[in-house]
C-alpha positions in Angstrom: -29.6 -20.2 -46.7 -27.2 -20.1 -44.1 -26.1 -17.9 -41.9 -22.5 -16.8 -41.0 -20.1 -14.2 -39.1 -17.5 -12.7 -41.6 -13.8 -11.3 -40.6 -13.3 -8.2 -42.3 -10.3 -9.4 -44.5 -13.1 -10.9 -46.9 -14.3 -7.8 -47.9 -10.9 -6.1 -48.0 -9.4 -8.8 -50.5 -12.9 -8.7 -52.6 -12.7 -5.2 -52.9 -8.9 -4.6 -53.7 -7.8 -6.6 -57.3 -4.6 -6.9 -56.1 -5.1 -9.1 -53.0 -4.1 -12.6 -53.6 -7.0 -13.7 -52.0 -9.2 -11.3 -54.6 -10.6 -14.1 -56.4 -11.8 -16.4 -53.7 -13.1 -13.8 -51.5 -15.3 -12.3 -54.5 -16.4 -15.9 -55.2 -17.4 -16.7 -51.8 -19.4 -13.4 -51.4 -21.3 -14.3 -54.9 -22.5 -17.3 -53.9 -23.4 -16.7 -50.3 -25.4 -14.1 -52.3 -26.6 -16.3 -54.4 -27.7 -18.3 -52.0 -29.2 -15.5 -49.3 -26.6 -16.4 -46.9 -27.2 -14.1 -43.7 -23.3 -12.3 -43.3 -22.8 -11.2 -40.2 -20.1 -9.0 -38.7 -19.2 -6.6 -36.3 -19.6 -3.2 -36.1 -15.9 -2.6 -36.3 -15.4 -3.8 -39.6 -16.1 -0.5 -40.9 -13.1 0.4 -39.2 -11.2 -2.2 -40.7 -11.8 -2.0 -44.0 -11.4 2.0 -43.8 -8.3 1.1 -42.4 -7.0 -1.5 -45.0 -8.6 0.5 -47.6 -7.2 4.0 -46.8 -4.0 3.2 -48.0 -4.0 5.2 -51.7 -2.2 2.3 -53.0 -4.6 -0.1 -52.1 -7.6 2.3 -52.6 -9.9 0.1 -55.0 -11.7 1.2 -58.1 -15.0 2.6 -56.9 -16.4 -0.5 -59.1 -14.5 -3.0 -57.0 -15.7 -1.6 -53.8 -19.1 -1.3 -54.6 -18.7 -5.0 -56.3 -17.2 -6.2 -52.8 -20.1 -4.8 -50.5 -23.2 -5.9 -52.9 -24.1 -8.1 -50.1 -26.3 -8.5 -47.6 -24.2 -7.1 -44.1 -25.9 -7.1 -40.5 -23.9 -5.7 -38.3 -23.2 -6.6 -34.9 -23.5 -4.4 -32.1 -20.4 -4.4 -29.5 -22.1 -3.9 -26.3 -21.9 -4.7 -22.7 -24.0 -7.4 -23.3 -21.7 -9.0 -25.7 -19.1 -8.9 -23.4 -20.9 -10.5 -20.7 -22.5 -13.4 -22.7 -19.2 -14.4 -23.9 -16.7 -13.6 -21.3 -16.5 -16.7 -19.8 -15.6 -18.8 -23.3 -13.2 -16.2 -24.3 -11.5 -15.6 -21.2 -8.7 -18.0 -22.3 -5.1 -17.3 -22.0 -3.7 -17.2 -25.5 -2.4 -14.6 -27.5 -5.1 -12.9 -29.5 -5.5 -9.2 -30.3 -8.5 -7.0 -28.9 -10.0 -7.8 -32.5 -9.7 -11.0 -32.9 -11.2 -11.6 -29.3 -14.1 -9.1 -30.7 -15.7 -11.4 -34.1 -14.4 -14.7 -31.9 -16.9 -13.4 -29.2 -19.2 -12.6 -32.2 -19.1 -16.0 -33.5 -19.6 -17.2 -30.0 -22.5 -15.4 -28.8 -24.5 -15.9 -32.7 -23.6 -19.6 -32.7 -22.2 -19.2 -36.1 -19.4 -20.7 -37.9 -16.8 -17.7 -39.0 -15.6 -17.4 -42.3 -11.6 -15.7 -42.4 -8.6 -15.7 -44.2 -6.4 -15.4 -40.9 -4.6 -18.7 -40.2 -3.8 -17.5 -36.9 -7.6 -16.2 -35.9 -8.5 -19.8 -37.1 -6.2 -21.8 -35.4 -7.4 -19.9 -31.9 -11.2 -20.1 -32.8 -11.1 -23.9 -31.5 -9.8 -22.3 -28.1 -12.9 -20.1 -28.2 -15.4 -23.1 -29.3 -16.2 -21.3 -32.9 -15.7 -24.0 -36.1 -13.5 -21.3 -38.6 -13.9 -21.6 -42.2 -11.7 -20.6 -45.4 -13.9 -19.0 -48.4 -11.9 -22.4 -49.8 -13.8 -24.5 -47.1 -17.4 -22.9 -47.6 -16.8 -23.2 -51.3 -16.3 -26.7 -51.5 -18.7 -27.6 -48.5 -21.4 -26.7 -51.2 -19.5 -27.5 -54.1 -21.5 -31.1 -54.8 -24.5 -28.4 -55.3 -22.7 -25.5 -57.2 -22.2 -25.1 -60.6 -19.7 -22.8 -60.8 
């Protein structure tokens, strides 16, 4: 069991079929399942996903979106206290969205590696001292004990 902070484009690609990141995002979230991997993200990514998932053309099959959310979420709490723990390490002068700077200080504060799709959030995540994994990268991390 591990334990990790997830970006909200997992569960929007695992939930809609059409995302061409559908497969690998379903895979990772069966196996961190699998293995009772704690997935952590912020409260926000309700918002997110509502957001992404609003759109009736990428609404998903109620099947799909039940699929993509049978796991086990803890949500993070955005709070003053968040912001003070982790102003200093992410009060760095690159261009990052309000979001971004949101699961990065997430990451930060739990001391957890974060697992995204965004090339861009994981190329900054080094700025913020937070290691950024693919679902590719968790995938074959484990993959000398998965039998998939």
């Amino acid at each position: 069991m591990a334990s990790y902070v997830v970006d909200a484009c997992i569960w929007i690609a695992a939930a809609y079929p059409g995302d061409r990141h559908h497969e690998i995002a379903t895979q990772f979230l069966e196996v961190s399942k699998s293995r009772h991997d704690e997935l952590f993200a912020p409260m926000t990514v309700l918002w997110d996903i509502g957001a992404a998932l609003g759109d009736p053309a990428k609404r998903p099959p109620g099947a799909a979106l039940a699929s993509a959310f049978n796991s086990n979420i803890r949500v993070i709490t955005i709070d003053e206290g968040l912001f003070h723990r982790t102003w200093d390490s992410t009060y760095v002068r690159i261009a990052s969205k309000g979001p971004e700077r949101i699961i990065l200080s997430c990451a930060l504060d739990l001391k957890l590696p974060l697992i995204t799709l965004d090339g861009p959030l994981r190329s900054i995540a080094a700025h913020f001292g937070v290691k950024a994994l693919t679902p590719e990268d968790y995938l074959s991390l484990l993959a000398p004990t998965l039998q998939i």
